[in-house]
C-alpha positions as CSV (number, residue, x, y, z in Angstrom):
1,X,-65.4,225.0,-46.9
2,X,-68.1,226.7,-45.3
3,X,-66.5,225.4,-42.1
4,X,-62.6,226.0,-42.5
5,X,-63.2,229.6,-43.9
6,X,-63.8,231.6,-40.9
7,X,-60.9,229.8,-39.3
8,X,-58.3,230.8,-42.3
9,X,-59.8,234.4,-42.1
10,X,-58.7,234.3,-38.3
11,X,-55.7,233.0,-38.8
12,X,-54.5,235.4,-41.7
13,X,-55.3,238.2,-39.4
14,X,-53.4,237.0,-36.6
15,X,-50.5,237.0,-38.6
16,X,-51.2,240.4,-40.1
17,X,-51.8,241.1,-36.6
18,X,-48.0,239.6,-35.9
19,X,-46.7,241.5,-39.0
20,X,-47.9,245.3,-38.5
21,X,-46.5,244.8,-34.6
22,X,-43.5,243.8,-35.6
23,X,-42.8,246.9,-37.8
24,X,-44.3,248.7,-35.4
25,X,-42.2,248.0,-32.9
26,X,-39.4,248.3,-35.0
27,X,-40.2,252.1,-36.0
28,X,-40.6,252.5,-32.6
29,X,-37.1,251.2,-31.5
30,X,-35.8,253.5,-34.9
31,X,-37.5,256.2,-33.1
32,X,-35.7,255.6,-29.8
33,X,-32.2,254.9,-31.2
34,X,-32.3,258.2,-33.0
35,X,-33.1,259.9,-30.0
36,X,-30.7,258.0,-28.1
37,X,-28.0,258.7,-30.7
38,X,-28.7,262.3,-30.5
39,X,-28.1,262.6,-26.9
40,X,-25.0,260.6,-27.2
41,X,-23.6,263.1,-29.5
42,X,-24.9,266.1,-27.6
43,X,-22.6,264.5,-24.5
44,X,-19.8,263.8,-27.0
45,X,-19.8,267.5,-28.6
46,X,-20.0,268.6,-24.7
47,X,-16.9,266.3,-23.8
48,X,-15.0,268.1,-26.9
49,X,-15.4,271.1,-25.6
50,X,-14.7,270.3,-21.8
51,X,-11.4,268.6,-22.7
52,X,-11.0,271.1,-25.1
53,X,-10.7,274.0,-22.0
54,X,-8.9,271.8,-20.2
55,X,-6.1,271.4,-22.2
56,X,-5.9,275.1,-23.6
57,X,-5.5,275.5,-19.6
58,X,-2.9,273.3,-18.9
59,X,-1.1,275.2,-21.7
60,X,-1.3,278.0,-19.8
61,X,-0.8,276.9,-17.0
62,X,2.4,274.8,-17.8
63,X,3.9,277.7,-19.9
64,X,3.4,280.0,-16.6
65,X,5.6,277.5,-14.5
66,X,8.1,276.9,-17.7
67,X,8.6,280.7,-17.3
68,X,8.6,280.9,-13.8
69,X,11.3,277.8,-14.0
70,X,13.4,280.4,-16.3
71,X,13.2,283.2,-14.2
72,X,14.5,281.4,-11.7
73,X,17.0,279.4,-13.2
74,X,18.6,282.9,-14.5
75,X,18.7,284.2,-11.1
76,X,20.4,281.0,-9.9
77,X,22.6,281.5,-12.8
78,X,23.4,285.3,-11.7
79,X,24.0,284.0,-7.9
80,X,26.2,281.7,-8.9
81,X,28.1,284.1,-11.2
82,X,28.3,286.1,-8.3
83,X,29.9,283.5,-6.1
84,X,32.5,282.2,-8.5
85,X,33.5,286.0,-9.2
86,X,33.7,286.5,-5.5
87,X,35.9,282.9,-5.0
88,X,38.2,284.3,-7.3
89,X,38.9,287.0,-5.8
90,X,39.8,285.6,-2.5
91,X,41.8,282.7,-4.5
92,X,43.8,286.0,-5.7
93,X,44.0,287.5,-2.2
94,X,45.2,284.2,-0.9
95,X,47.6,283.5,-3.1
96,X,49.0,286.9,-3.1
97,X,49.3,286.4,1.1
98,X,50.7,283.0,0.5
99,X,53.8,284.5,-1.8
100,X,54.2,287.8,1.0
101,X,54.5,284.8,3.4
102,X,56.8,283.1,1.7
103,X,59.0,285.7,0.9
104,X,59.0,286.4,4.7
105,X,59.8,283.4,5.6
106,X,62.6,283.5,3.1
107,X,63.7,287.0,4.8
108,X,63.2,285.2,8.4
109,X,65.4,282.2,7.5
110,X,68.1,284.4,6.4
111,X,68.4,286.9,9.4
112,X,67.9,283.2,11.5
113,X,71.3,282.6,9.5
114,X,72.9,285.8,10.0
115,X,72.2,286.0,13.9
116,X,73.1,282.0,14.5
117,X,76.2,283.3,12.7
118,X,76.6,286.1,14.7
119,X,76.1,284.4,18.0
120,X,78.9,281.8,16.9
121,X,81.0,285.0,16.3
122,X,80.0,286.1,19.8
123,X,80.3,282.6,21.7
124,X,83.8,282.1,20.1
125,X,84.8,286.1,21.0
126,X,83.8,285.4,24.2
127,X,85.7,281.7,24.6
128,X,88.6,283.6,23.7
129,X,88.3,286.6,26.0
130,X,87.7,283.5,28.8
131,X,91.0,282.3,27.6
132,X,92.9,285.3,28.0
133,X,91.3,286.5,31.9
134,X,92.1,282.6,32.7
135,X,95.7,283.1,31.5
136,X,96.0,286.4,32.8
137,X,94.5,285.7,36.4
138,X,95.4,282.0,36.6
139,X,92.0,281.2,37.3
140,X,89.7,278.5,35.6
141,X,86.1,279.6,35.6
142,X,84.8,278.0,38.4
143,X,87.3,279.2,40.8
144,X,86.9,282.5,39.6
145,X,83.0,282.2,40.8
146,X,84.3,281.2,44.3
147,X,87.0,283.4,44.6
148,X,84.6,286.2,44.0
149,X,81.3,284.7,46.3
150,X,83.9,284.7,49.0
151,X,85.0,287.9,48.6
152,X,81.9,288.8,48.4
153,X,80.8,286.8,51.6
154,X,83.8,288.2,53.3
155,X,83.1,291.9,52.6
156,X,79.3,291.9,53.3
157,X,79.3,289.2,55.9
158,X,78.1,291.3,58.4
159,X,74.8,292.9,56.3
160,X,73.9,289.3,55.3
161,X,73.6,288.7,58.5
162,X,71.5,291.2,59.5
163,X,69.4,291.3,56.4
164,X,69.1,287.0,57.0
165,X,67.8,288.0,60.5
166,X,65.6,291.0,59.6
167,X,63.8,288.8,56.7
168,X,63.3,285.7,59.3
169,X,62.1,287.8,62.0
170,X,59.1,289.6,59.1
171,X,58.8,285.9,58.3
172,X,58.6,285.1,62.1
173,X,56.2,288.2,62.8
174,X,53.7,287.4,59.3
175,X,53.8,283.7,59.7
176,X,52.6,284.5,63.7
177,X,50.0,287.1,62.5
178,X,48.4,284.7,60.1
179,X,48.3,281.6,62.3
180,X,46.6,284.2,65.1
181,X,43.8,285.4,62.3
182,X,43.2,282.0,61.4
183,X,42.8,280.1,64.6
184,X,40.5,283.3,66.4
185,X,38.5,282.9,63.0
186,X,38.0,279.2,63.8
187,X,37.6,279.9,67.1
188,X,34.9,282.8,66.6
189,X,33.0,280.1,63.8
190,X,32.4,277.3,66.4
191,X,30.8,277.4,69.6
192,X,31.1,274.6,72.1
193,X,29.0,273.4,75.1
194,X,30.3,274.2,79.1
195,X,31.4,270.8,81.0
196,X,29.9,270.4,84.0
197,X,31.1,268.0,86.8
198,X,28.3,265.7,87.4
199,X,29.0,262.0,89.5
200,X,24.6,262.2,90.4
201,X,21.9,261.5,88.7
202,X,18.4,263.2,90.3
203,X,15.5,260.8,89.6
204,X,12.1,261.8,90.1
205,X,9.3,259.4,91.6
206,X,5.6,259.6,91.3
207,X,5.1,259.7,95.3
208,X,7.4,259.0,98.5
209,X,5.7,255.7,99.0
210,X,8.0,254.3,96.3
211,X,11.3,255.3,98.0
212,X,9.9,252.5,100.5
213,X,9.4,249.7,97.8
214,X,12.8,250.6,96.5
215,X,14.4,250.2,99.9
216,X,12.3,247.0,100.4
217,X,12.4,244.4,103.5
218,X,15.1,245.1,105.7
219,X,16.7,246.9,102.5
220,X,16.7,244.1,100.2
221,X,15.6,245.5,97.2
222,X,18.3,248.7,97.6
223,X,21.4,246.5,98.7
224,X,20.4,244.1,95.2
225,X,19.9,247.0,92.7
226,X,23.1,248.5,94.1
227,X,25.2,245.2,93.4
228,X,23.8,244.4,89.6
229,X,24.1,248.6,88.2
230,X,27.3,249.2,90.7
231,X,26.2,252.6,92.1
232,X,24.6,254.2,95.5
233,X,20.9,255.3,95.7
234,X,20.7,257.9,98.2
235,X,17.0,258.0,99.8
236,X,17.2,260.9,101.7
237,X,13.7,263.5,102.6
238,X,14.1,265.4,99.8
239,X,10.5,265.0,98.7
240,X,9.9,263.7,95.1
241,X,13.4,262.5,94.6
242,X,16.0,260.1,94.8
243,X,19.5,260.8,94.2
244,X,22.2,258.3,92.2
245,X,25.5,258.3,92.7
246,X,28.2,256.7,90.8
247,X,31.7,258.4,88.8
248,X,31.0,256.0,85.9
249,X,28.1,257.3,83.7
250,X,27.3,254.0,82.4
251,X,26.3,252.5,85.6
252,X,24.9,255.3,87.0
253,X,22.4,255.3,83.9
254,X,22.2,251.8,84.1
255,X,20.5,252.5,87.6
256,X,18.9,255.3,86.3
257,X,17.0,253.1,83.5
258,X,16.4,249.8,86.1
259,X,14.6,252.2,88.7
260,X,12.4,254.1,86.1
261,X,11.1,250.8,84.8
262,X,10.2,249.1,88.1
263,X,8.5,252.4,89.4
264,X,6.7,252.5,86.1
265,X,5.9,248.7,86.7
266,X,5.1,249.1,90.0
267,X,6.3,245.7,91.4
268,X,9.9,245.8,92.7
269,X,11.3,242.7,93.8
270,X,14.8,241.1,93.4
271,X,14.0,238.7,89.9
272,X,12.1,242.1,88.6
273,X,15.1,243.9,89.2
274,X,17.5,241.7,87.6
275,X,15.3,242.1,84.9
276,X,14.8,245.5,84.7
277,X,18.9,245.7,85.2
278,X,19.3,243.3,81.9
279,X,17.3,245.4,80.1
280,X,18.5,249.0,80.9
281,X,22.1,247.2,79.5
282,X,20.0,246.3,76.6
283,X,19.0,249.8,76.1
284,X,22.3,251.5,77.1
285,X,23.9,249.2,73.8
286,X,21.3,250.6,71.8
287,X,22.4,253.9,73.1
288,X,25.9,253.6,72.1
289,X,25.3,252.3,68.9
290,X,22.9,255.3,68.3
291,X,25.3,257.7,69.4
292,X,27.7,256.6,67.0
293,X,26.1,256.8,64.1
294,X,25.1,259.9,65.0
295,X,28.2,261.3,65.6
296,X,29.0,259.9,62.1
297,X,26.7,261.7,60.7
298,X,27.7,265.0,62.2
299,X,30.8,265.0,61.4
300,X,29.2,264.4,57.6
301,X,32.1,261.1,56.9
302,X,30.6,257.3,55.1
303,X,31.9,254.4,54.6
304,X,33.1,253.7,58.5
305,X,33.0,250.1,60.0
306,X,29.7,249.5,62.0
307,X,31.8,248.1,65.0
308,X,34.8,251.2,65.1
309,X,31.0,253.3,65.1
310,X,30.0,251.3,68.2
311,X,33.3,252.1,69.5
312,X,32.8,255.5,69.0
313,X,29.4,255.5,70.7
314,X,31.2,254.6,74.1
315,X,32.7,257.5,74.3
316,X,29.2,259.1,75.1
317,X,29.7,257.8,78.5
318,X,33.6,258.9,78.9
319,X,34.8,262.1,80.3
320,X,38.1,263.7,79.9
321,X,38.9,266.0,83.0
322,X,34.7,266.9,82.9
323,X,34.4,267.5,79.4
324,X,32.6,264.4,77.6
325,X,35.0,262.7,75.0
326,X,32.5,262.2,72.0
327,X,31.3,265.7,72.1
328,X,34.6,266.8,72.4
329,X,36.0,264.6,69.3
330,X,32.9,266.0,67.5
331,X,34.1,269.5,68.1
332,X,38.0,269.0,67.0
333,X,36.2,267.3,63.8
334,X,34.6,270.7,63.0
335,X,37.5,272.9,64.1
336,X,39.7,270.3,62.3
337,X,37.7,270.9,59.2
338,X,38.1,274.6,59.5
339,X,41.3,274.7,59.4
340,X,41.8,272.0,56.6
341,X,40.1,274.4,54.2
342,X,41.5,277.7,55.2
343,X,45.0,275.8,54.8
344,X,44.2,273.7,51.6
345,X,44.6,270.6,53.0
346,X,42.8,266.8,53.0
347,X,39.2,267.9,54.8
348,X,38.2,264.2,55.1
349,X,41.5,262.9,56.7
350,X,42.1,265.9,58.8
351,X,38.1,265.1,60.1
352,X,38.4,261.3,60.8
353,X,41.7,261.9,62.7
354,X,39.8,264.1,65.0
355,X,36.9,262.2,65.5
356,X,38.8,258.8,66.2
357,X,41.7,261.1,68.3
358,X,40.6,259.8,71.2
359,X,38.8,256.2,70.4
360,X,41.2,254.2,72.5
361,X,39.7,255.3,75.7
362,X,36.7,253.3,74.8
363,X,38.8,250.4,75.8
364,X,41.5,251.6,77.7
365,X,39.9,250.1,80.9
366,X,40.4,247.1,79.4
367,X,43.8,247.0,77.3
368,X,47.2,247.8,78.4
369,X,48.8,251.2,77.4
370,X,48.1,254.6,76.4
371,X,44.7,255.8,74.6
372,X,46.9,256.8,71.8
373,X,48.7,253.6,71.5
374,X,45.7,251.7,71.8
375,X,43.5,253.9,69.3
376,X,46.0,253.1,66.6
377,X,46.2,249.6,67.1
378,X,42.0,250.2,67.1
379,X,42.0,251.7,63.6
380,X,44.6,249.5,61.6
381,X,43.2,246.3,63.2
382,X,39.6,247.7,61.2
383,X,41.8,249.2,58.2
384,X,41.9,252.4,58.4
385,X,43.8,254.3,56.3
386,X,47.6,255.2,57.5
387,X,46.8,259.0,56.9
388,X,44.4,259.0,59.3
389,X,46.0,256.6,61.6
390,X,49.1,259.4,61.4
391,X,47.0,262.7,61.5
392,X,45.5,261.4,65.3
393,X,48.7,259.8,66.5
394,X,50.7,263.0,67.4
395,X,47.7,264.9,69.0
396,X,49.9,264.2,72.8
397,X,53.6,264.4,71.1
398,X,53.6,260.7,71.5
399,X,54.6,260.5,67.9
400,X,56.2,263.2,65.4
401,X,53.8,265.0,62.7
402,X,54.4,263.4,60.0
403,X,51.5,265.6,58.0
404,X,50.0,269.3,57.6
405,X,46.9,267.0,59.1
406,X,48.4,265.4,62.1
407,X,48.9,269.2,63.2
408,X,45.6,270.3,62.4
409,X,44.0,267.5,64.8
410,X,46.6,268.6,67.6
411,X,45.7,272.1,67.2
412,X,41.8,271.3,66.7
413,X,42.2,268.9,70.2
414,X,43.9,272.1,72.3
415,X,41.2,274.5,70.7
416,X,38.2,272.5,72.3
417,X,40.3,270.9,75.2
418,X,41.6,274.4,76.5
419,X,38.8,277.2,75.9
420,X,37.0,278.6,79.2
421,X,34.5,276.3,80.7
422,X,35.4,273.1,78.6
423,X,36.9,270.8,81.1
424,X,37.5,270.9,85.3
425,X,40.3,268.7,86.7
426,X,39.2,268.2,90.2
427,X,36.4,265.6,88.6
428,X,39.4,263.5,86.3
429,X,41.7,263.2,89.4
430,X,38.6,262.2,91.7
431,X,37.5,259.5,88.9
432,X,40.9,258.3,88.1
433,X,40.9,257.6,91.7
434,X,37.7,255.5,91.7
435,X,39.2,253.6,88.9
436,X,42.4,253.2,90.7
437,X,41.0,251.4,93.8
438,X,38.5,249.3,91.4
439,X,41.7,247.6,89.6
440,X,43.2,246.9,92.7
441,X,40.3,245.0,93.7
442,X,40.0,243.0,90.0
443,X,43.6,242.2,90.6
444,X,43.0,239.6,92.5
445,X,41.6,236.0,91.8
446,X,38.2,234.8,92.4
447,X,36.5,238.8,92.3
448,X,33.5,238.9,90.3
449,X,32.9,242.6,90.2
450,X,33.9,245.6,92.0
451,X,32.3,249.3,92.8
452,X,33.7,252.1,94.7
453,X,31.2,253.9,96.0
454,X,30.0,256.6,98.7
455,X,33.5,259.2,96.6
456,X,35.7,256.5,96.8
457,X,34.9,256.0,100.9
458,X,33.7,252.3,100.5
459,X,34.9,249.5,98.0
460,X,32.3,246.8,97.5
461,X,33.9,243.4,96.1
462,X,31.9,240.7,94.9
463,X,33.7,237.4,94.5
464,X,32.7,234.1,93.6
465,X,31.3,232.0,96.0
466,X,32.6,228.6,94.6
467,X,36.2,229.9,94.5
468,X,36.7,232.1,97.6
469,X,35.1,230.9,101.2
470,X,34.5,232.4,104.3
471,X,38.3,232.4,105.8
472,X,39.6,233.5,102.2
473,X,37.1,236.5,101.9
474,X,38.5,237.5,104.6
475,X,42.2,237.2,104.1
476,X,41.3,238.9,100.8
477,X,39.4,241.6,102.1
478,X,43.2,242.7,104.3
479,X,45.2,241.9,101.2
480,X,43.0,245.0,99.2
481,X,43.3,247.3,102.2
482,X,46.5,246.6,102.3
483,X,47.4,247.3,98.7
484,X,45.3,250.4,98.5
485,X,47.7,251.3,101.8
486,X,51.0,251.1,99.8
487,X,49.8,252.1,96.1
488,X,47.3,255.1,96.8
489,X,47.1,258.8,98.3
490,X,44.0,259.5,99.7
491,X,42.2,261.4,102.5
492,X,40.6,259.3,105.5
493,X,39.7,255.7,105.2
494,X,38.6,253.9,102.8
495,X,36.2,250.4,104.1
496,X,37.1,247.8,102.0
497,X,33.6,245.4,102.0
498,X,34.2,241.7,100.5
499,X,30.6,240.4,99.7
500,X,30.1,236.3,99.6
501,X,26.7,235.9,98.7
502,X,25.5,231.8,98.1
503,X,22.2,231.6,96.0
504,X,20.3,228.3,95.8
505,X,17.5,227.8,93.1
506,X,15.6,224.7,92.9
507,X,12.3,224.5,90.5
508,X,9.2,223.1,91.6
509,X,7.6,220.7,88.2
């Protein structure tokens, strides 16, 4: 008893321990609940209020833009007032014009009546006043407009005549004065180059050492450069120099090009020259060519065939009387397209009949007929248009003008053909002369190639030395003398030199 009662004495105030915690806590957590609800509140009561201005401000605010909404709807309202009183006024106005214009009308269609009636009136007055003068004169109408253009014709005859003839002569006179502005205005807008009669070519050398390598052994190396170009090297002691000579400008550039690249190369030697020969004819193509397109371009036309442009590049090397064909087809191309606007008619067709004019003497060596002939056969074999073809056809009265073109191209070919300084005709007989005695010399079988040379003094014929021998060389060298005899005029003699020459190349392996 003794033992257990301390223990029950602990253990009773454990539990009262237990019990006055537990309502301790519990006052405590009162405590804190009460304060917690009165800060909830306080929040709450602020909230109130908070919404409370926030809504008595939307109020206001929302009755502001209700108002503002009013005002404006009223003014809309007025505006609109305004616009429908405004339409109906102009339906008014518009309806009153439509009823003035209908009543017009009305008036119009009536006085239409009233004349249409009047001028059926009229018309049937005047049938019958026809009647009568036809009964009275015994005359129908249209013999009554004869009888009187006769008498007419027969009374005045003579002032017809005179006024006819005073009219064509002003005609005559203007037409005269115009055509004289225009062509000295073309003439005073383009300015052409002088021709100059050239048949030599001056080359300079680096030293007159070389005029002995290009003369070479025993004149080997001169006698071989003048058979592959066709022309004469004159070595003469005019220092620095050596002088060309040919009337064809091809060969004589030819030459010109051969000498300047063996003198550059230094070794000149019969295979170097044939070399040198091939490839100044390479570079003379590429010449022409150029000079085509060039021309092409200067005379501002597209769209032309590359070969009728090669064509057209060998007339560089032509000359017409000592005026140079392509330069002179490039100025009748701008005098033609002078005139083609100051007249109102086709620039481009006026311009390619110029420029092509004369294109059949870049063959005419080698076909049969005239230039003209041959240039139109030129352009429609490389479809050219038939305008064209027609405005460079008539340029030598070899056809009629057909168009207001083909005249402008004949015109534009006597403006640069015939001003002072353009062309010489001592030079075009000499040449045709040369050419002359060179197709005699072709004419006949087994010739190679042929050069007159030394102003038509000497004719060089090569032949081939597996057709013609020793005896026929010969025999053809008195038959050429003897055709130049009976086809040609010419001063002194001309030596007439047939060349056999027999190469034999073997090739040691």
């Amino acid at each position: 008893m003794d033992i257990l009662s301390p223990f029950v004495v602990g253990l009773l105030g454990v539990i009262a321990g237990i019990v006055a915690g537990y309502f301790i806590r519990k006052a405590t957590a009162k405590q804190k609940i009460g304060t917690l609800e009165a800060k909830l509140a306080k929040l709450t009561e602020e909230a109130k209020q908070k919404a409370k201005e926030i809504l008595e401000s939307a109020k206001s605010e929302s009755a502001k833009i209700i108002e503002d909404a009013r005002k404006e709807e009223k003014e809309r309202k007025a505006q609109i007032s305004k616009l429908e009183e405004h339409l109906l006024k102009r339906e008014d106005t518009l309806e009153a014009r439509i009823k003035k214009y209908e009543k017009n009308e009305e008036e119009l269609q009536k006085r239409e009546e009233a004349v249409n009636k009047k001028e059926q009136e009229i018309e049937k007055i005047k049938e019958e006043e026809e009647k009568k003068l036809q009964e009275i004169s015994g005359y129908d109408k249209q013999k009554a407009k004869e009888a009187l253009f006769e008498m007419v014709e027969q009374n005045y005859k003579e002032d017809l005549l005179v006024r006819m003839r005073k009219l064509e002569q002003q005609n005559n006179d203007e037409l005269e004065r115009k055509a004289k502005d225009l062509l000295t205005t073309v003439m005073q807008r383009f300015s052409g180059s002088q021709a100059g009669e050239a048949i030599t070519t001056t080359l300079k050398i680096p030293s007159d050492e070389v005029k002995g390598k290009i003369i070479g052994r025993e004149g080997r190396n001169i006698k071989v450069i003048e058979r592959l170009t066709g022309a004469e090297i004159v070595v003469d002691d005019t220092p620095g120099a050596i002088l060309i000579s040919c009337f064809d400008p091809i060969r004589r550039q030819v030459c010109k090009l051969a000498l300047e690249k063996l003198i550059e190369d230094g070794r000149i030697q019969p295979a170097r020259i044939e070399e040198a020969v091939e490839k100044a004819k390479e570079e003379i193509k590429d010449s022409i060519q150029k000079a085509g397109e060039e021309a092409v371009e200067e005379a501002k036309l597209i769209g032309i065939d590359p070969r009728l442009v090669n064509l057209l590049g060998r007339l560089k090397y032509r000359t017409s009387f000592g005026q140079n064909v392509l330069e002179h087809s490039l100025e009748a191309v701008h005098i033609s397209a002078m005139l083609a606007e100051e007249l109102g008619a086709d620039v481009k067709v006026a311009k390619m009949g110029a420029l092509f004019h004369d294109i059949g003497k870049a063959v005419d060596h080698e076909v049969q007929g005239t230039h003209v002939e041959i240039g139109r056969k030129i352009l429609k074999k490389f479809g050219v248009d038939e305008a064209v073809i027609k405005a460079m056809q008539s340029h030598h009265d070899e056809y009629p003008y057909e168009t207001i073109e083909s005249k402008i191209v004949a015109i534009a070919e006597a403006l640069s053909a015939s001003r002072p300084g353009a062309r010489r005709g001592t030079l075009e007989t000499y040449i045709r002369r040369l050419e002359e005695l060179e197709a005699i010399a072709m004419s006949n079988e087994g010739v190679e190639k042929c050069y007159a040379i030394s102003a038509g003094r000497e004719l060089r014929v090569f032949v081939y030395p597996d057709k013609v021998d020793d005896l026929q060389a010969r025999k053809l060298a008195r038959s050429i003398a003897d055709k130049i005899e009976e086809e040609l005029k010419y001063p002194g003699e001309i030596k007439v030199n047939v060349i056999r020459e027999s190469r034999v190349i073997e090739y040691a392996r």
